[in-house]
C-alpha positions in Angstrom: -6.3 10.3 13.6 -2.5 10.9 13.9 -0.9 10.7 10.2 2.0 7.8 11.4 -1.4 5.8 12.7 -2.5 6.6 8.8 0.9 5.2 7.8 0.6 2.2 9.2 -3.1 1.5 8.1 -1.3 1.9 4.8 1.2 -0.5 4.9 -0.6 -3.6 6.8 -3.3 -2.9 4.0 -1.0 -3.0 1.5 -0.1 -6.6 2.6 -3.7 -7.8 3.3 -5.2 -6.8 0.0 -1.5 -8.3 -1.8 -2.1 -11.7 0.0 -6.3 -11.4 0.1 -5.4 -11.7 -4.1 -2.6 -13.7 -4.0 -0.4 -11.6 -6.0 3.6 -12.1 -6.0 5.5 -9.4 -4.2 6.5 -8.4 -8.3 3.3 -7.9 -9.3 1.7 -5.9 -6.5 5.0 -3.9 -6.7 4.2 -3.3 -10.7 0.5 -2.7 -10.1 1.2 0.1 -7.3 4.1 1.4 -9.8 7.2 1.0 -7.4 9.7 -1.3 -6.8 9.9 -4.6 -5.5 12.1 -3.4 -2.5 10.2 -0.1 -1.9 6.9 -2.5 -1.7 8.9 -4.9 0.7 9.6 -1.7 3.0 6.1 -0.7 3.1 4.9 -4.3 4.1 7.9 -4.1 6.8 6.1 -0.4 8.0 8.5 1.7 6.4 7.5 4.0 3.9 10.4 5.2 2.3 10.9 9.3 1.8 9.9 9.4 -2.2 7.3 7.3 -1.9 4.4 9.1 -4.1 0.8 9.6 -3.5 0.0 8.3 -6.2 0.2 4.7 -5.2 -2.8 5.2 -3.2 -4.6 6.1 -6.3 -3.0 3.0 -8.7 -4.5 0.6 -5.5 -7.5 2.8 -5.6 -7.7 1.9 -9.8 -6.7 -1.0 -9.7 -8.8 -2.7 -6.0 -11.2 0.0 -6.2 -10.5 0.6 -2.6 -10.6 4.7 -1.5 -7.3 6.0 -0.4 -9.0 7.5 2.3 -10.3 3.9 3.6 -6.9 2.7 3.1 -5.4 5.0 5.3 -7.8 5.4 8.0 -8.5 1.4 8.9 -7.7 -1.9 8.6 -9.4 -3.8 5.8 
């Protein structure tokens, strides 16, 4: 699978499992440990240059969803 295919996986996850819970934009931003603008960019398909890996493990903690799974298909 080509990593920007991966990326994008990401970022309409993201948005699914944020709405699938019905969490504000605030608290999905707090839970994956970024900003409220950086998670707007990653719902819009951007994932901005310092985004860390390690927001795939806080979703992984927190939804108990794999970061592998979230990068390789759409939930």
């Amino acid at each position: 699978m080509q990593n920007h295919e991966q990326w994008q996986n990401f970022c309409y996850n993201v948005r699914e499992l944020r709405m699938r819970e019905g969490l504000s934009l605030t608290r999905m931003a707090g839970i994956m440990g970024i900003t409220r603008k950086t998670l707007c960019s990653i719902e819009a398909g951007v994932i901005p240059p310092r985004t860390s890996s390690s927001v795939l493990f806080r979703i992984h903690k927190h939804f108990g969803i794999s970061p592998r799974e979230l990068l390789e298909r759409r939930l």
